[in-house]
N, C-alpha and C positions, 0 to 999 in steps of 0.2 A: 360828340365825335366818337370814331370807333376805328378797330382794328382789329378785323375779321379772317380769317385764313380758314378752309373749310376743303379737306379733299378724303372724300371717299370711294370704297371700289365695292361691287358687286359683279361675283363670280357665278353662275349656272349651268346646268346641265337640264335641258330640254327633250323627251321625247314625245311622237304622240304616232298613234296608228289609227287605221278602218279597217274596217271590214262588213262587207257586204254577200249577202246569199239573196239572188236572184231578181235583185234591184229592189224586193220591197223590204227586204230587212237590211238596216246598215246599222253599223255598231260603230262609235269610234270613244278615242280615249287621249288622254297627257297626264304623262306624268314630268312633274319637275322640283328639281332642287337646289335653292338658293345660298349662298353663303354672303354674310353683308360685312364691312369693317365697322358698323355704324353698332352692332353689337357684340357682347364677349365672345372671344375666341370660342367657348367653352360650348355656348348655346347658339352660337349664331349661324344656323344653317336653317332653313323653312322650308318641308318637304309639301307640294301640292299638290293635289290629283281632282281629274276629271274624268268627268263619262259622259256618251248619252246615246240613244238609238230612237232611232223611227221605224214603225211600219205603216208604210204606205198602202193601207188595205184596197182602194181601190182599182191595182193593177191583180187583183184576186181576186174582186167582186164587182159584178155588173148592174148598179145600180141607175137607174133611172135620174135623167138631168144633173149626175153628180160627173163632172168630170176630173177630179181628182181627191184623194182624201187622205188625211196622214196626221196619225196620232206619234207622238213625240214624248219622249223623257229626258231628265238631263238633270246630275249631280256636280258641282263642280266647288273648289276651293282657291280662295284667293288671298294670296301672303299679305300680313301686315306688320310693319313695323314704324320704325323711327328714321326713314333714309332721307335722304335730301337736304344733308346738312344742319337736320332739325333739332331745336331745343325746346324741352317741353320744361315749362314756366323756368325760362332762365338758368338751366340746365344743361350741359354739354350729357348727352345718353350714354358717354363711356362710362363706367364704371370708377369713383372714385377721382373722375376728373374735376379739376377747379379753374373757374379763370377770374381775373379781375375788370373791371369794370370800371372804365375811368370816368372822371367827372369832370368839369366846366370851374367848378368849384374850387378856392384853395381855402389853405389852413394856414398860416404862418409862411406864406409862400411856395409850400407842397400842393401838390394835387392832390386831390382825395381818391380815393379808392375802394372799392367795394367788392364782395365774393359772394358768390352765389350762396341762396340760403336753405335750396333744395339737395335733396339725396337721392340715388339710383341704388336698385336693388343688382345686385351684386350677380344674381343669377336671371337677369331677364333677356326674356327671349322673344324670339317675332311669335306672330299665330297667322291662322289661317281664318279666313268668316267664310262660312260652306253657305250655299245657295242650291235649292233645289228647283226644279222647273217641269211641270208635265203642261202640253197643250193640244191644239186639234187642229188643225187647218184642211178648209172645206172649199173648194170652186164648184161651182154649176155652171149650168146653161154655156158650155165652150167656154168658160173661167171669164164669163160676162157680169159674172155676183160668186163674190166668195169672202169667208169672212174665216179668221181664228181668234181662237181666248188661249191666253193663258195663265196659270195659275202658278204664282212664286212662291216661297218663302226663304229668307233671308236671316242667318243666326249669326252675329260676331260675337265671342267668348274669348276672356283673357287676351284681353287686346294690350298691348303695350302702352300704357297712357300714366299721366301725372294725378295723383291723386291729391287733396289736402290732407297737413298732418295738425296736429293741435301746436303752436306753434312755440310753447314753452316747453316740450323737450328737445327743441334747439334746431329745429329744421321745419321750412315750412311747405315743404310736399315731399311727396315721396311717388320716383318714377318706377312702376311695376307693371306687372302683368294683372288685370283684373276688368270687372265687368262683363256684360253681359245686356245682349239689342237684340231682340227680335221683331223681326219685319215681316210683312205678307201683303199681298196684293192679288188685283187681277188684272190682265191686261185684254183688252181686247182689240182688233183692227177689222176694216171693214173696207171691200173693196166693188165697185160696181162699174160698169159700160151702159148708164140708160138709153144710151147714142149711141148708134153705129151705123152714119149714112154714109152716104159716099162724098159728100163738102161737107160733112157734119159728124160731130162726133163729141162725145162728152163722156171721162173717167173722172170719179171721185173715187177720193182714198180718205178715210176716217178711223181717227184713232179715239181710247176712251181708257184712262186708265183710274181705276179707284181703290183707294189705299186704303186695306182693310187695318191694318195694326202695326206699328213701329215704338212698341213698347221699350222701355226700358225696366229689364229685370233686376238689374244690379249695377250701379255705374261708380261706387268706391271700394269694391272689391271685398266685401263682406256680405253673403247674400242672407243671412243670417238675419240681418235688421234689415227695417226697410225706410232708412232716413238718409240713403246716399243721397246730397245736392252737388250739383256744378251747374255754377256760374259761368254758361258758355259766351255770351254776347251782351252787352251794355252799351249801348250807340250814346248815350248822355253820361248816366250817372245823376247823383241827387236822385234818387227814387224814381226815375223815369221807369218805364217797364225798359225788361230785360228777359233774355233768354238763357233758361235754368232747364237742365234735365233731372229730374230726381225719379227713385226707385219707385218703380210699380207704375209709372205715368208713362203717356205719351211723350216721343222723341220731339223738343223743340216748343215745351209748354213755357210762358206767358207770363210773369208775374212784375208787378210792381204798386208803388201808391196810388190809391184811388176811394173811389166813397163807400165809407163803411156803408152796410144795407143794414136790415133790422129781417128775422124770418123769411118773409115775404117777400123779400126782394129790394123794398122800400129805402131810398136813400135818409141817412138820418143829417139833421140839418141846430145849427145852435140858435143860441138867439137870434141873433144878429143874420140869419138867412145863407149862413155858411156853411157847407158841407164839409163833413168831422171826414178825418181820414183815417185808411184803414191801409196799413203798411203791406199788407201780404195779400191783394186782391189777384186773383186768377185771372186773366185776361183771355183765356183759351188757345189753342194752338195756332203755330206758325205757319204748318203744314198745311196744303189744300187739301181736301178730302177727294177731288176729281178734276184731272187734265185731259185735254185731251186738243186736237183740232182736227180740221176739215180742209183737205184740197183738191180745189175743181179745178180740172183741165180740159180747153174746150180747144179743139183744132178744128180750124174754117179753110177749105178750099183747099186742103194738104201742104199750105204753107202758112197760115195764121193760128198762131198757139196764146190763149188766152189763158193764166194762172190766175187764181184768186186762193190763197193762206189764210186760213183763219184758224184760230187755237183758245183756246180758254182754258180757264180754271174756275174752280168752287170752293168756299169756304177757305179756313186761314182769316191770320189774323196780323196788323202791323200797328206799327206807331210813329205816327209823325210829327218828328222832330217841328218841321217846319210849321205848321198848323198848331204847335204849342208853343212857337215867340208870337207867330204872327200875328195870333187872338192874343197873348198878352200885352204884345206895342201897339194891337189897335190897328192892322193896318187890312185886317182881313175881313170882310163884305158881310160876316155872321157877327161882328162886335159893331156894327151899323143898321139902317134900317127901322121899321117897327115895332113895335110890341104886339101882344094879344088884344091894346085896348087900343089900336093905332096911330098912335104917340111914337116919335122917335126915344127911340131904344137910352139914346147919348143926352135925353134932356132929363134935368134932375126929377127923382121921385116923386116931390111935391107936385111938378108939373104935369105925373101923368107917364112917364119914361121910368126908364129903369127895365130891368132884366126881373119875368117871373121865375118864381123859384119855388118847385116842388117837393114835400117829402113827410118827415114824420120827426117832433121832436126828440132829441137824443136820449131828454129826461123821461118827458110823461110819456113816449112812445104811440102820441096824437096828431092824425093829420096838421100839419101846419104849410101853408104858404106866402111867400114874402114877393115883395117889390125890390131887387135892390139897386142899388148905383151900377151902372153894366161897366163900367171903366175898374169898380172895387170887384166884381166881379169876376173877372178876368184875372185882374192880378193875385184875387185872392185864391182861383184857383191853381196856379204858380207857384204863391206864397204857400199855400198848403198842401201842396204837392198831390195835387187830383189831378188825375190824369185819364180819366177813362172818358172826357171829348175827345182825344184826341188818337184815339186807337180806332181802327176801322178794319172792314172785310177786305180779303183779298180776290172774291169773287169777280170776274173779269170775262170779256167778251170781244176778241180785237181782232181787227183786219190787218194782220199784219203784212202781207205784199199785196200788188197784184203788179202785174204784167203782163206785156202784149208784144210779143215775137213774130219776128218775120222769117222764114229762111231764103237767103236771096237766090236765084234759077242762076247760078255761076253759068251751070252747061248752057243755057240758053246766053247770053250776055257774055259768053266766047274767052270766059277764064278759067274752065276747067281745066286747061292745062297746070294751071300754079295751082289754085285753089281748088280743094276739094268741096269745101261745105263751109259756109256760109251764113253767120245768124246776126239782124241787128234787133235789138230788144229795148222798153223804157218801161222801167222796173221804178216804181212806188214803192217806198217803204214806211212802215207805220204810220197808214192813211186815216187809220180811224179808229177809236176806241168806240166800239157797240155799244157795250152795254157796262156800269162799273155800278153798285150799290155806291159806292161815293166817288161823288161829281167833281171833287177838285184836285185828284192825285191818277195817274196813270197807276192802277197798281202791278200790271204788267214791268214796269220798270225801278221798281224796289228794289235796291242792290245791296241793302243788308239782309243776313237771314230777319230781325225781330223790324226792320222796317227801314223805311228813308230817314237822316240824318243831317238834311238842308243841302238836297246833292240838285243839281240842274234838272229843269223840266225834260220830257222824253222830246225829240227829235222827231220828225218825218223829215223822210227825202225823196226827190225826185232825180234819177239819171238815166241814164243809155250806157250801153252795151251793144260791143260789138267782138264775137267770134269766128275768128277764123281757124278753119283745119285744111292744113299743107301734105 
């Protein structure tokens, strides 16, 4: 039970201006500044600015099949803090604020009680994460094919956040200013008309974006060492992989129990055909290294509009909750089946069954390979907290709509007077997963950052729609 009361204000001052010399040069800018109640009176105010200009050189030069062209810059800053009622690990972010925390629990017929066990720095303050951006965007042939890149990068420094503290001098975080994320990318979009009949016609639009770096340079506010950890995400716990950001690493790396290797890569295995665990295995990132998707738009006879969505990703990494009971209770199609010698998997060892098992003894460090019970198997990968069957790619391939619109000839069918325009449409949604490196999870619908957590299969639907404009 609880009892929560939360009222904050935020006060601003906004400006921004343009300006432009002769259509191809435009300039503009914002400046603004914040004041929040959610920090000290003293520091709480967060001044941010922006910029950016294009020159649109092609209304200055006459190039061939180019019909427009325009190079782009842009600097800008975006405030960060602690608003929206937030408490960072069970912290109120005033300054020297305490609350108590009741409990379910009694003592002698009291309720128990508890106080926060964290601290706030006395003098923190919000920041800004600045963002820069140059790009190019190019049409041809009457803006029938045109495509732009652009090129980000993204810096937040001394960000407002909780840090851990060692927890025997009497507190166990400490909320400050610290850290440090840099990020960079590129983005690209692509646009074309290979149609253009007169009952026919087809535009696609394509986008592709790929993430060059989202480093973490310092995330406990000492940059000095390079041993800051935080434990951002745990969907289980018991040594399940989890999501940890530490210094010098990529944003959103991977770790948890799994099979010790030997050099080589080589899983190491005990007597008995059991893989030895290694508490601190790397799983790789959460992050896709490429998004992007495709949409085709096909209009038939200047009133039939055909959509087709498709979007992907590449690379990343998850873990499924679900795929680690289900191989353990036995009820999932890979603890069934055959073996290598084609023997059911579930009939005991003597008879020929049993689960092979590859790897290198832990001792002598000598190929070895075993038969064992696939029911001890299982469990004993559970019991010994191995976990890397059950971590997979997030690379993915989906149709996510399509649709097929009509617009109905109101003028013809003698209701223009009421109605303007007119559309009925039957929209699919999430028809088909294309392509997935594994076949038994949408990874498209992963609703934690480090993975699914025993959450409901993904959904498709079928409906209609109907617009009208008066």
């Amino acid at each position: 039970f609880g009892d929560t009361r939360l009222k904050e204000k935020d006060n601003a001052v906004f400006v921004t201006g343009q300006i432009g010399f002769r259509r191809f040069l435009n300039f503009d800018f914002t400046l603004r500044n914040d004041w929040l109640s959610t920090l000290p009176p003293a520091t709480n105010d967060i001044l941010s600015k922006s910029f950016g200009g294009s020159f649109i050189f092609s209304d200055l030069l006459k190039i061939p099949f180019l019909s427009s062209g325009k190079i782009r810059a842009s600097w800008g800053e975006t405030p960060q803090s602690l608003g929206n009622g937030r408490r960072t690990s069970g912290i109120f972010t005033y300054p020297g604020a305490q609350y108590f925390a009741g409990s379910s629990n009694l003592w002698n017929g009291n309720f128990l009680q508890g106080v926060n066990s964290g601290s706030v720095d006395p003098a923190i303050s919000g920041a800004v994460a600045k963002q820069a951006e140059v790009g190019i965007d190019l049409a041809f042939l009457k803006n029938r094919l045109g495509f732009s890149v652009s090129y980000y990068k993204y810096v937040s420094k001394d960000f407002p956040q909780s840090v851990p503290v060692y927890l025997p001098t009497g507190t166990s975080s400490y909320t400050t200013n610290s850290g440090e994320i840099n990020k960079e990318g590129i983005d690209v979009q692509f646009n074309a008309r290979p149609l253009a009949m007169k009952n026919l016609s087809w535009d696609i639009s394509a986008t592709w974006a790929y993430l060059l770096s989202n480093k973490i340079v310092d995330i406990d506010g000492d940059p000095s060492t390079n041993n800051g950890r935080q434990v951002v995400e745990n969907i289980w716990g018991s040594g399940t992989p989890y999501l940890v950001h530490l210094d010098g690493q990529q944003w959103g790396t991977m770790f948890g129990n799994g099979k010790k290797r030997d050099a080589a890569g080589n899983p190491l295995l005990d007597g008995n055909g059991n893989f030895v665990t290694d508490a601190n295995v790397n799983y790789g990132n959460v992050l896709p290294k490429y998004t992007g998707g495709v949409q085709n738009t096909f209009t038939v006879f200047g009133n039939f509009t055909i959509n087709a969505n498709i979007d992907y990703q590449m690379g990343g990494k998850f873990f499924s909750l679900s795929d680690m009971w289900g191989s353990y209770t036995g009820v999932l199609a890979r603890t069934a089946g055959v073996n290598d010698k084609g023997n059911p998997m579930r009939d005991p060892v003597a008879q020929g069954g049993g689960t092979h098992v590859f790897g290198v003894d832990q001792t002598t460090l000598k190929p070895v390979d075993y038969y064992v019970n696939t029911r001890l198997y299982y469990e004993n990968l559970y019991g010994n907290k191995i976990f890397d069957d059950y971590v997979y790619d997030l690379t993915f391939v989906k149709l996510r709509e399509v649709s097929l619109g009509y617009n109905i000839p109101v003028a013809k069918l003698g209701i223009g007077k009421w109605i303007t325009r007119a559309n009925f449409s039957i929209i699919a949604r999430q028809p088909l997963l294309i392509y997935a490196k594994n076949k038994d999870f949408d990874p498209s619908e992963i609703s934690n950052l480090s993975g699914e957590a025993g959450g409901f299969p993904g959904t498709r639907s079928l409906g209609v729609n109907l617009k009208l404009g008066f």
